[in-house]
C-alpha positions as protocol buffer text, in pm:
chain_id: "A"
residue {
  index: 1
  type: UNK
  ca { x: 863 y: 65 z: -1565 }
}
residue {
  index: 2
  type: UNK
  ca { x: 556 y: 30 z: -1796 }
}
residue {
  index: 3
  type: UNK
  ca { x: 227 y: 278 z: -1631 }
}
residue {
  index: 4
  type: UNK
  ca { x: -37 y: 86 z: -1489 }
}
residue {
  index: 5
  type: UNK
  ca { x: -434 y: 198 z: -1518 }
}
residue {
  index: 6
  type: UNK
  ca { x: -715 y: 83 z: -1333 }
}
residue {
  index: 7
  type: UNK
  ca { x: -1030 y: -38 z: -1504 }
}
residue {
  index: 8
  type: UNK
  ca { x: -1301 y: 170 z: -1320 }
}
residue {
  index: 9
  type: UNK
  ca { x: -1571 y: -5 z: -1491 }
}
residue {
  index: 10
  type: UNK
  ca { x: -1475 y: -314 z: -1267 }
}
residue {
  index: 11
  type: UNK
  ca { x: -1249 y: -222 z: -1032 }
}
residue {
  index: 12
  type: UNK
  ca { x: -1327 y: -20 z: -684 }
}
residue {
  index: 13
  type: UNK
  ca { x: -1726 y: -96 z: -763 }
}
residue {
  index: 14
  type: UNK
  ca { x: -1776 y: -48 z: -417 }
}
residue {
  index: 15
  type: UNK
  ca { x: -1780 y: 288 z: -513 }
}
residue {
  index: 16
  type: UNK
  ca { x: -1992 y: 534 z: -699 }
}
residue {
  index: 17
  type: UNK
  ca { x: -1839 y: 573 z: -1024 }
}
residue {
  index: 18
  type: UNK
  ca { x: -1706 y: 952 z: -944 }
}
residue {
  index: 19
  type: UNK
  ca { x: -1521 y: 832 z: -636 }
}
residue {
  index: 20
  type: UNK
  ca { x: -1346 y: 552 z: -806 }
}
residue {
  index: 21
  type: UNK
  ca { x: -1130 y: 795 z: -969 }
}
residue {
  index: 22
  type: UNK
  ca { x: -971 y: 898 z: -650 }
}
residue {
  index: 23
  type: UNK
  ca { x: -940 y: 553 z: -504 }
}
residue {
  index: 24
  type: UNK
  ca { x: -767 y: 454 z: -802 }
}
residue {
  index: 25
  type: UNK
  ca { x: -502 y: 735 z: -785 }
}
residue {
  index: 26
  type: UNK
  ca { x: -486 y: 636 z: -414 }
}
residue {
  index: 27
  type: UNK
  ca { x: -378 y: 298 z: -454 }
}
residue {
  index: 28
  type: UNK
  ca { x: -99 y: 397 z: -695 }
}
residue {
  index: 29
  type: UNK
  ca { x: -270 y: 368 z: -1058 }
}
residue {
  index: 30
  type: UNK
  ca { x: -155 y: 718 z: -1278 }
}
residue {
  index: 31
  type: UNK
  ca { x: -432 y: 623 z: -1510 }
}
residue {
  index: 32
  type: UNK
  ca { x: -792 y: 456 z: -1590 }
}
residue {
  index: 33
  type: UNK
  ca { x: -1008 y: 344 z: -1811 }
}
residue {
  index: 34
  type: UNK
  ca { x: -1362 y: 289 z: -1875 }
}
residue {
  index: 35
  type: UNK
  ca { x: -1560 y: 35 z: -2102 }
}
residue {
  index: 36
  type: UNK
  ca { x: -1876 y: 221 z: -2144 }
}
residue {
  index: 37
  type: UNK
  ca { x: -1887 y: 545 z: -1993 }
}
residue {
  index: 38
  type: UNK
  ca { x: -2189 y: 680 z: -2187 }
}
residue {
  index: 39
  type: UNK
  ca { x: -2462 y: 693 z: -1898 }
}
residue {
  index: 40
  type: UNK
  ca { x: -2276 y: 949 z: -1698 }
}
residue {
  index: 41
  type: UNK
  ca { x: -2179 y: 1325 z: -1860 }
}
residue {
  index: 42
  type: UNK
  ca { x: -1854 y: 1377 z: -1989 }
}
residue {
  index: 43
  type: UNK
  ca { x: -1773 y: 1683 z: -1836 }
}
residue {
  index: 44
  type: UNK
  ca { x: -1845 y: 1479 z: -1544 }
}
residue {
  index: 45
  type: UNK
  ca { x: -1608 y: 1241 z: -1541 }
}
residue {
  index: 46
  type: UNK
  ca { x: -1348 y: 1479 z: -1710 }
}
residue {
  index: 47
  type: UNK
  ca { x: -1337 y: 1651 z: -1332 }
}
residue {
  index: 48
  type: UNK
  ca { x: -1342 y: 1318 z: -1189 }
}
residue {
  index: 49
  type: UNK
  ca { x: -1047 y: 1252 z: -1358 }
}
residue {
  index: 50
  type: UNK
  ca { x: -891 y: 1583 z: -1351 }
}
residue {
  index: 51
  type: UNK
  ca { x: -953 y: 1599 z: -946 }
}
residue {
  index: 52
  type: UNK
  ca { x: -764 y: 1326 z: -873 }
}
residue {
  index: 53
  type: UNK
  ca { x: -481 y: 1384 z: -1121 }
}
residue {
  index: 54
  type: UNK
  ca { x: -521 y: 1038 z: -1313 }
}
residue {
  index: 55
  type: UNK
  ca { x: -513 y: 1008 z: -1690 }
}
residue {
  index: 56
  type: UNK
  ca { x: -774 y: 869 z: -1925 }
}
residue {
  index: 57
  type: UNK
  ca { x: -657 y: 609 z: -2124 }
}
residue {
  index: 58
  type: UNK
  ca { x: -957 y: 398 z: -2261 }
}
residue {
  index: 59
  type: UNK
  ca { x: -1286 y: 356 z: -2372 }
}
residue {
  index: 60
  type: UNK
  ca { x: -1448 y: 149 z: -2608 }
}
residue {
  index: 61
  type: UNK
  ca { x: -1727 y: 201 z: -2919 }
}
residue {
  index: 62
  type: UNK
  ca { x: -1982 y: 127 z: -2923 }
}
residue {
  index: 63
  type: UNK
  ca { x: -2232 y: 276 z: -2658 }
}
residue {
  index: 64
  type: UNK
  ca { x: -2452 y: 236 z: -2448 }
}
residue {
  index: 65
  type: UNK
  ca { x: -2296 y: -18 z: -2207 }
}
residue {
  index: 66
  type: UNK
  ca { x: -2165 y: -371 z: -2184 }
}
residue {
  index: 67
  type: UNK
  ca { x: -2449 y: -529 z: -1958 }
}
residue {
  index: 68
  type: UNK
  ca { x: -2635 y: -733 z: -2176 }
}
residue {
  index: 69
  type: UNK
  ca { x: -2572 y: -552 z: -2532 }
}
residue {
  index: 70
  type: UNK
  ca { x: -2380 y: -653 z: -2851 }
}
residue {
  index: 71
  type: UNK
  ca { x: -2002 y: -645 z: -2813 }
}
residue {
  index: 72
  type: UNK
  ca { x: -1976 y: -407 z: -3123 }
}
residue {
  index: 73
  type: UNK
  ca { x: -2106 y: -370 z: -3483 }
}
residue {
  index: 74
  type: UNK
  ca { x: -1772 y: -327 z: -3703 }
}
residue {
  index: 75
  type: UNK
  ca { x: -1795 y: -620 z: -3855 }
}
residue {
  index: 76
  type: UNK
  ca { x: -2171 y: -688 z: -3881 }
}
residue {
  index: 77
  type: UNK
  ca { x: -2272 y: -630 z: -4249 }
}
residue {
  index: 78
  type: UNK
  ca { x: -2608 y: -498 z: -4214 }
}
residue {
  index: 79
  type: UNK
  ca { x: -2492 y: -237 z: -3944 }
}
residue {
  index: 80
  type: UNK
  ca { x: -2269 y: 0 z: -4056 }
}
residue {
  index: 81
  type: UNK
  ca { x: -2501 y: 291 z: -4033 }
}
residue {
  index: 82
  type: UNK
  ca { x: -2539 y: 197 z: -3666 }
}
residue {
  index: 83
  type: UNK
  ca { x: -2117 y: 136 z: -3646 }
}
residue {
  index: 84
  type: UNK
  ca { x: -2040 y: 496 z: -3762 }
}
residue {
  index: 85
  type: UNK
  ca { x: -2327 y: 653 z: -3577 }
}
residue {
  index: 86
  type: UNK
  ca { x: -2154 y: 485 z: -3271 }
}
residue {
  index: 87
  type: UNK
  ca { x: -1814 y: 553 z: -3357 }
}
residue {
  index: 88
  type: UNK
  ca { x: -1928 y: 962 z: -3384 }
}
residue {
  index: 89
  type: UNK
  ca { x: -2060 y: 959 z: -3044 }
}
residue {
  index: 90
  type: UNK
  ca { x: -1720 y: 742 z: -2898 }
}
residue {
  index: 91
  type: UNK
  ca { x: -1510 y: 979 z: -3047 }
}
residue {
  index: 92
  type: UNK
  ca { x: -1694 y: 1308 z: -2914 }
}
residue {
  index: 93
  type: UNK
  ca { x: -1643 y: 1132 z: -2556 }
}
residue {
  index: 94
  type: UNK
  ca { x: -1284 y: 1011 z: -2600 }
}
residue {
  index: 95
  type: UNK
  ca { x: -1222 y: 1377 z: -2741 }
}
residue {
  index: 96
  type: UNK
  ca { x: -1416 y: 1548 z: -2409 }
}
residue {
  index: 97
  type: UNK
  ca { x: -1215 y: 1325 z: -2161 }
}
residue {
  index: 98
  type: UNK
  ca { x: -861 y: 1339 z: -2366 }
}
residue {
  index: 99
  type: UNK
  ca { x: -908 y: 903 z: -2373 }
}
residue {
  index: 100
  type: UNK
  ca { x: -585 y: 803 z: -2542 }
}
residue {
  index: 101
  type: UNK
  ca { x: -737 y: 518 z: -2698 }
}
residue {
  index: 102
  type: UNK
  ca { x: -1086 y: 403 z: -2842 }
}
residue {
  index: 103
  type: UNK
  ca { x: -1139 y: 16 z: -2878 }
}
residue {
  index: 104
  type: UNK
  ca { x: -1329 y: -64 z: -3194 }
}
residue {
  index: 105
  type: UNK
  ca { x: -1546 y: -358 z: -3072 }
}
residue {
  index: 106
  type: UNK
  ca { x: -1567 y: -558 z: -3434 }
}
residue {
  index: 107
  type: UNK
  ca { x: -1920 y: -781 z: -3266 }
}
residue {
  index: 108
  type: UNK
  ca { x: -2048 y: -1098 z: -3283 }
}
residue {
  index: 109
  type: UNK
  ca { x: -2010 y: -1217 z: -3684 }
}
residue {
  index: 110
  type: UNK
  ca { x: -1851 y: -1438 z: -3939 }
}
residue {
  index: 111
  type: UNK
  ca { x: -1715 y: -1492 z: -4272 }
}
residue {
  index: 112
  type: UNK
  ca { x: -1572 y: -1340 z: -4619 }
}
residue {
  index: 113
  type: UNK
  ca { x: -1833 y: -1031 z: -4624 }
}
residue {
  index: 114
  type: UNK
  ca { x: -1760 y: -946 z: -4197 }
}
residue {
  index: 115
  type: UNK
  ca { x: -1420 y: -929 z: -4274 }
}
residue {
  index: 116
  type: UNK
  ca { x: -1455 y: -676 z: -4580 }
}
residue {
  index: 117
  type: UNK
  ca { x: -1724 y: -480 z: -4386 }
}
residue {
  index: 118
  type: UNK
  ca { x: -1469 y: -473 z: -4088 }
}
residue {
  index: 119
  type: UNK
  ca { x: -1209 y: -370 z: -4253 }
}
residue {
  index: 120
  type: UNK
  ca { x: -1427 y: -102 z: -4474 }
}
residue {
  index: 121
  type: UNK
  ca { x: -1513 y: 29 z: -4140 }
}
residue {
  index: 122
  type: UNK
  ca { x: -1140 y: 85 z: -3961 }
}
residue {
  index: 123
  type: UNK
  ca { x: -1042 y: 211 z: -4299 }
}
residue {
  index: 124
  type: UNK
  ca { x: -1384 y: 446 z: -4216 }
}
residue {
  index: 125
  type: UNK
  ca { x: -1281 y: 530 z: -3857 }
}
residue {
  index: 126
  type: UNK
  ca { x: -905 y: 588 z: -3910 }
}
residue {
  index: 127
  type: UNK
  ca { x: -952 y: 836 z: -4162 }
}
residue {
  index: 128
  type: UNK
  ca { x: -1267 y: 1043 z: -3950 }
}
residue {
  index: 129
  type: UNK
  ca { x: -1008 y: 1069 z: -3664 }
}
residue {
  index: 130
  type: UNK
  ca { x: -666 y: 1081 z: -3806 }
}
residue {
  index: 131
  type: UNK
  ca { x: -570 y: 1220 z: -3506 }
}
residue {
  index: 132
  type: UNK
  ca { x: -677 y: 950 z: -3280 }
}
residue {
  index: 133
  type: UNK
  ca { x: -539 y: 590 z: -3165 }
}
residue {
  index: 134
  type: UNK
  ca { x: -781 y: 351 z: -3247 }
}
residue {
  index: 135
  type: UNK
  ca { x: -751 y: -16 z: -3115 }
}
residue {
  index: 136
  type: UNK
  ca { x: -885 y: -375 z: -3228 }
}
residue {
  index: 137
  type: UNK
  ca { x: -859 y: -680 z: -2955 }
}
residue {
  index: 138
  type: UNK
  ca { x: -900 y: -1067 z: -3019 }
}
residue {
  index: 139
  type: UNK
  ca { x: -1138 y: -1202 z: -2779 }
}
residue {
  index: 140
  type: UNK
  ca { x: -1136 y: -1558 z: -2709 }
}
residue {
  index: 141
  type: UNK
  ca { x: -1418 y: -1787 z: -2805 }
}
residue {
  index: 142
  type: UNK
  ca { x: -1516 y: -1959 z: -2475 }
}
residue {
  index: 143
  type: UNK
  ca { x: -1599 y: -1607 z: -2322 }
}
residue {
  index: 144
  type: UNK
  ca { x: -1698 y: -1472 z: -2618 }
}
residue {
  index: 145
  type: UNK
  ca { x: -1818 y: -1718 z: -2855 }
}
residue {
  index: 146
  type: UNK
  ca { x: -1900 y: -1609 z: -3161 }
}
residue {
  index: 147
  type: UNK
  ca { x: -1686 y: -1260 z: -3203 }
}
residue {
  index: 148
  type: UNK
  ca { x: -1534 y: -1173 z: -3497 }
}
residue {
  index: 149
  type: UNK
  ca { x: -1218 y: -1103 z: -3393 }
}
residue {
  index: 150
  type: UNK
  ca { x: -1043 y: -1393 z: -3199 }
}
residue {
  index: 151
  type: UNK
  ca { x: -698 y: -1448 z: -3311 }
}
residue {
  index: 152
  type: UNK
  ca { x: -365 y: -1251 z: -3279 }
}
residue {
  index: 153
  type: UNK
  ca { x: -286 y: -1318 z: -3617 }
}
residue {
  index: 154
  type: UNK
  ca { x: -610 y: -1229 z: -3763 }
}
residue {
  index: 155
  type: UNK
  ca { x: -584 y: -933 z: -3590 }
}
residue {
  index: 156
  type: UNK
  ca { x: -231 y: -843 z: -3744 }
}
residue {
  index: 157
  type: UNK
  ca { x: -327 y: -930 z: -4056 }
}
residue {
  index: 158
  type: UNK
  ca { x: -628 y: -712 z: -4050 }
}
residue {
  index: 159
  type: UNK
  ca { x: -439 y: -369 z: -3897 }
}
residue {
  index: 160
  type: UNK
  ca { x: -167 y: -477 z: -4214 }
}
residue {
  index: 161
  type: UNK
  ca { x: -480 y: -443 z: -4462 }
}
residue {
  index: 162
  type: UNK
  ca { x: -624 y: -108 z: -4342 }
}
residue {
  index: 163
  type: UNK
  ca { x: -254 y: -21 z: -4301 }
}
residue {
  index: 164
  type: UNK
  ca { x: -374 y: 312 z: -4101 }
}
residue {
  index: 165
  type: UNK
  ca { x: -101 y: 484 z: -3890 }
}
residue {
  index: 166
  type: UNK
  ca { x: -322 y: 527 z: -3606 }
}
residue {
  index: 167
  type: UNK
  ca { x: -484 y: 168 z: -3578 }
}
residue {
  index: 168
  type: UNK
  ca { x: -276 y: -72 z: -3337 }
}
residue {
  index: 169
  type: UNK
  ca { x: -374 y: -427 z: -3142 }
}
residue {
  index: 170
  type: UNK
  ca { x: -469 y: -422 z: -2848 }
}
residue {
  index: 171
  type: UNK
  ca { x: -320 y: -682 z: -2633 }
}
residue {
  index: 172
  type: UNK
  ca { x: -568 y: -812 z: -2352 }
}
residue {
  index: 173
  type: UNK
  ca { x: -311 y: -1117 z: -2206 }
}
residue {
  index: 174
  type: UNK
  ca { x: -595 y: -1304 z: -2005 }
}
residue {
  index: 175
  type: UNK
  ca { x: -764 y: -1342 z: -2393 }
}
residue {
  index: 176
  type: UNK
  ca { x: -436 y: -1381 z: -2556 }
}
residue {
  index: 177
  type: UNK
  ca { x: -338 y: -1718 z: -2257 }
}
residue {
  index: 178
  type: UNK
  ca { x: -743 y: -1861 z: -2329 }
}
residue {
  index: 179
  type: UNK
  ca { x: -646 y: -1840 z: -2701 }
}
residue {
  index: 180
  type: UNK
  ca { x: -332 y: -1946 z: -2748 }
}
residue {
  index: 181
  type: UNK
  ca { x: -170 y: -2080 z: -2401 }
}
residue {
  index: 182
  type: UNK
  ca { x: 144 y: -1923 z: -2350 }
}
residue {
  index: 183
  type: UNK
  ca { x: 129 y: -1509 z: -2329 }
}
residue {
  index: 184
  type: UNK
  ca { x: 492 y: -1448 z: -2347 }
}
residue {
  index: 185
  type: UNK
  ca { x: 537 y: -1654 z: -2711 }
}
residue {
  index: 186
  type: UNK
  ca { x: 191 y: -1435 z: -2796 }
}
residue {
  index: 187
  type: UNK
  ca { x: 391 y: -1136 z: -2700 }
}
residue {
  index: 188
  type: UNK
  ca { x: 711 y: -1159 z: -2841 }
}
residue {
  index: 189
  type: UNK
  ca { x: 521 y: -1227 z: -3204 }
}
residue {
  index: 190
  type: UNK
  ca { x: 252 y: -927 z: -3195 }
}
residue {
  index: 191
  type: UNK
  ca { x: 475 y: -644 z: -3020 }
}
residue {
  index: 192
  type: UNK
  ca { x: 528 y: -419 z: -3258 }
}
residue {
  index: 193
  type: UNK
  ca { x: 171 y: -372 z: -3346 }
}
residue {
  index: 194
  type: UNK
  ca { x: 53 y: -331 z: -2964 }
}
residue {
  index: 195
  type: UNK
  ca { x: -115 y: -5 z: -2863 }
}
residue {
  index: 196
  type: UNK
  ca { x: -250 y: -77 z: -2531 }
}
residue {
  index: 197
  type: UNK
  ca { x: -211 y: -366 z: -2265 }
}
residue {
  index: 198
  type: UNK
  ca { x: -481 y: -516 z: -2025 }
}
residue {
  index: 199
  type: UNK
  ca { x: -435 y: -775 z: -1816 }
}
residue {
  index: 200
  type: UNK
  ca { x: -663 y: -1005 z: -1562 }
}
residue {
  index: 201
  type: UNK
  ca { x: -559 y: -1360 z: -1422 }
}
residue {
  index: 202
  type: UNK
  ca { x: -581 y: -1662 z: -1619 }
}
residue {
  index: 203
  type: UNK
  ca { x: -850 y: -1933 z: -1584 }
}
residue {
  index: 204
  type: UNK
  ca { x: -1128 y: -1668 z: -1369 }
}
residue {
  index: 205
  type: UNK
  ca { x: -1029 y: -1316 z: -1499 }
}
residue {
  index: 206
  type: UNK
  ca { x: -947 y: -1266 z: -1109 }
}
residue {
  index: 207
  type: UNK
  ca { x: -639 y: -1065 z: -963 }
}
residue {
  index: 208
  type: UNK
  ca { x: -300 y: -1101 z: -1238 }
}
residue {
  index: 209
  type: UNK
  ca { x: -108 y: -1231 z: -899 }
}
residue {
  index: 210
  type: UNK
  ca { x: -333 y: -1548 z: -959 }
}
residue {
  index: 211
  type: UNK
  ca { x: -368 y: -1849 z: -1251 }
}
residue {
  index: 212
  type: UNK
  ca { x: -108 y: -1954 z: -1482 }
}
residue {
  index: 213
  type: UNK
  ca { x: 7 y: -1630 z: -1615 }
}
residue {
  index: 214
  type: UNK
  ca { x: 346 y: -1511 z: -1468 }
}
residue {
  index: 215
  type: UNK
  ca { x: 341 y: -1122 z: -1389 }
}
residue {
  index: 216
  type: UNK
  ca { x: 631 y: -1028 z: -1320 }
}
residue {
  index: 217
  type: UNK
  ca { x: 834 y: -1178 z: -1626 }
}
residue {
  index: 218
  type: UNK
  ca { x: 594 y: -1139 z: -1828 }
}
residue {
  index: 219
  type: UNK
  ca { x: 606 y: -762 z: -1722 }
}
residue {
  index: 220
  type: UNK
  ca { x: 984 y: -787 z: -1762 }
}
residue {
  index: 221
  type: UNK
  ca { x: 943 y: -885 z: -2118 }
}
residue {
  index: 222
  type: UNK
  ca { x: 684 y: -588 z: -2180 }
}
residue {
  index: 223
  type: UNK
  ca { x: 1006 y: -329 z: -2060 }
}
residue {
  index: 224
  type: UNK
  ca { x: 1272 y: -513 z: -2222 }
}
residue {
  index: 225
  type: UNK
  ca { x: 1064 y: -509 z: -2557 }
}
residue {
  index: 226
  type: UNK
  ca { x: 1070 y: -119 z: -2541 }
}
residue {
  index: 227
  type: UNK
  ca { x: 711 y: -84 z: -2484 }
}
residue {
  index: 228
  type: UNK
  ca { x: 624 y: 261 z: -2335 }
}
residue {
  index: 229
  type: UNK
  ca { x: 254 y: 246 z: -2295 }
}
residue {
  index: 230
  type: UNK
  ca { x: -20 y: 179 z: -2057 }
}
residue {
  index: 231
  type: UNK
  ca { x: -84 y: -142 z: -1850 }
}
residue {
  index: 232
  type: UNK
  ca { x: -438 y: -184 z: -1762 }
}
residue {
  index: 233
  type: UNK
  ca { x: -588 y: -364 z: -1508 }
}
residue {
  index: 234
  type: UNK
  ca { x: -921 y: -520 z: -1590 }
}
residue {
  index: 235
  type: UNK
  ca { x: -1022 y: -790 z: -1410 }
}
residue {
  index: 236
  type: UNK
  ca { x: -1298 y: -897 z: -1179 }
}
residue {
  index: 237
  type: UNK
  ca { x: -1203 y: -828 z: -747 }
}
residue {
  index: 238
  type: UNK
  ca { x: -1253 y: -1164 z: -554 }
}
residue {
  index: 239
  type: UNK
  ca { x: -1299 y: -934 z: -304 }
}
residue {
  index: 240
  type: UNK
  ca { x: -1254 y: -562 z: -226 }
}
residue {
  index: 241
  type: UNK
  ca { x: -1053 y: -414 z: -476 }
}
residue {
  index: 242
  type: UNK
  ca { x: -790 y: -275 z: -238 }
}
residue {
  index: 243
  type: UNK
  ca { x: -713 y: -635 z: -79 }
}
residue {
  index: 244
  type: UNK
  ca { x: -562 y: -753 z: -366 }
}
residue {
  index: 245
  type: UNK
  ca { x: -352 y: -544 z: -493 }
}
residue {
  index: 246
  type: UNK
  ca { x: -33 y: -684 z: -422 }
}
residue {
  index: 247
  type: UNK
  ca { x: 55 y: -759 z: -757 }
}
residue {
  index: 248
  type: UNK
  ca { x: 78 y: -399 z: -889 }
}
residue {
  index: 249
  type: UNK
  ca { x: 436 y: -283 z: -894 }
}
residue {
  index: 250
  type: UNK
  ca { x: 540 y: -6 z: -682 }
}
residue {
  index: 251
  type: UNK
  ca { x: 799 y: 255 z: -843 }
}
């Protein structure tokens, strides 16, 4: 069975950010992640973490945080000074907190010249931290209008032209149903290039046990496919975390 993470950036908000470790490893998640975890100290949440014996699996570049700010630089042309600044600081905290994975946020832009600076920039990245797993994730236009990145197969094509070991797709499945309406098809195409899973219900970004995505086969498909990597859950409580949880399988 795949490993499931909770999203502590919106899940168990209730809580004060260092307590959300625990209540995550509580309610049966073996690892988290966080979007933007750049306003509290790493060493911080590295004993959050540690305490409660839960794994870090994501976090994304750029800082500061998602509330209001630009969903990335990587592919904006006139800020790759800003990108790699960024990128420096993402990978001293994914480095501090062990973070499997850093998600390369490409931003809102468009065109010949956002593509070349994009992929200038992974080809950038991969090489400063050979050693790490860096990820790139379509988002889909109605929630994000205007990103760069928001197709599966743009997104293949692009990890094909940097053609770095350690650059993968991440696959979100609440973007990949608004983009192309049927996950498992989505799935079964992009596989072999995925790094890291989220997952959310589909229309609201509520609990995956509600909307049009199903679950459990499509978690079925995820095991047969030989995926051994994280499941995250990132998606927005309709009400106290904890009450709707029913859709996380228990081992």
């Amino acid at each position: 069975m795949p490993r499931f993470a909770a999203n502590l950036t919106m899940l168990f908000t209730e809580l004060p950010m260092q307590d959300r470790f625990a209540a995550a490893a509580h309610a049966g998640f073996t690892g988290v992640e966080i979007l933007f975890p750049y306003d509290i100290a790493a060493k911080e949440l590295a004993r959050g973490a540690i305490a409660a014996g839960v794994e870090m699996v994501l976090l994304n570049c750029p800082p500061p945080n998602w509330a209001g700010g630009p969903r990335g630089f990587a592919a904006q042309p006139d800020q790759q000074e800003r990108f790699r600044s960024d990128f420096d600081r993402a990978l001293r905290f994914a480095q501090a907190l062990r973070a499997t994975h850093i998600h390369v946020m490409a931003g809102t832009a468009q065109g010949v010249e956002a593509h070349r600076v994009f992929v200038e920039n992974l080809r950038w990245a991969t090489e400063r931290a050979p050693h790490a797993s860096l990820t790139i994730e379509p988002l889909n236009p109605t929630d994000m209008p205007g990103y760069f990145l928001n197709d599966f197969d743009q997104a293949v094509e692009i990890i094909a032209e940097v053609g770095a070991a350690n650059l993968g797709l991440q696959f979100d499945a609440y973007h990949a149903q608004m983009i192309t309406g049927d996950v498992a098809a989505t799935w079964q195409r992009v596989a072999a290039q995925v790094r890291h899973i989220q997952i959310a219900g589909c229309p609201g970004r509520h609990e995956p046990g509600c909307g049009v995505i199903d679950y459990p086969a499509f978690f079925a498909l995820v095991e047969a496919s030989g995926y051994r990597g994280w499941i995250s859950a990132e998606y927005e409580p309709e009400n106290h975390t904890e009450d709707g949880l029913d859709w996380l399988p228990r081992r």
